[in-house]
N, C-alpha and C positions, 0 to 999 in steps of 0.2 A: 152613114146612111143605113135606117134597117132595110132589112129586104126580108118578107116572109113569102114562102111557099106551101103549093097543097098538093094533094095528091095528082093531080092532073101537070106538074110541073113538070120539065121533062132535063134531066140530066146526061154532060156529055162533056168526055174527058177526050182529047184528039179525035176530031170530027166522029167517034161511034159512041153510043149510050152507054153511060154508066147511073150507077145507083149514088142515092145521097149518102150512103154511109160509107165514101170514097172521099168525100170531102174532108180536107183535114183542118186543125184549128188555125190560122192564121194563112192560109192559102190565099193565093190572089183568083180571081174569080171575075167572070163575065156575067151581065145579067143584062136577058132580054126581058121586058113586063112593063107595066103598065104603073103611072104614080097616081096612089091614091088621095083622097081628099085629106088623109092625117100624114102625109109626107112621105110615105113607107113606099114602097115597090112592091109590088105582086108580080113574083117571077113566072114567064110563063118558060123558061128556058135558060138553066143558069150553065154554064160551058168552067169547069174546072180544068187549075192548072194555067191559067193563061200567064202568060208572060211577061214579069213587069216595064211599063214604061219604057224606052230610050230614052237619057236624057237630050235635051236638044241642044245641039252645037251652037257656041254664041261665035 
């Protein structure tokens, strides 16, 4: 899924703000925003670092 941001996006690594050039390449990531009409997200809120997945017990 793309996900594009703009300057009013607001970044945050453990509940306190950080900047986008914290983000690293292949990092798992959180995104709160809105889907646009061409399938993309507009982040208004992307939370770095997050935690991958549990897998789920069968």
């Amino acid at each position: 899924m793309k996900v594009k941001y703009s300057s009013k996006t607001k970044f945050e690594r453990n509940e306190k703000p950080a900047e986008k050039s914290q983000m690293r390449q292949g990092e798992k990531v959180g995104v709160i925003g809105s889907k646009l009409p061409t399938g993309e997200i507009m982040a208004n809120e992307i939370l770095l670092g997050v935690p991958a997945p549990k897998p789920k017990a069968q």
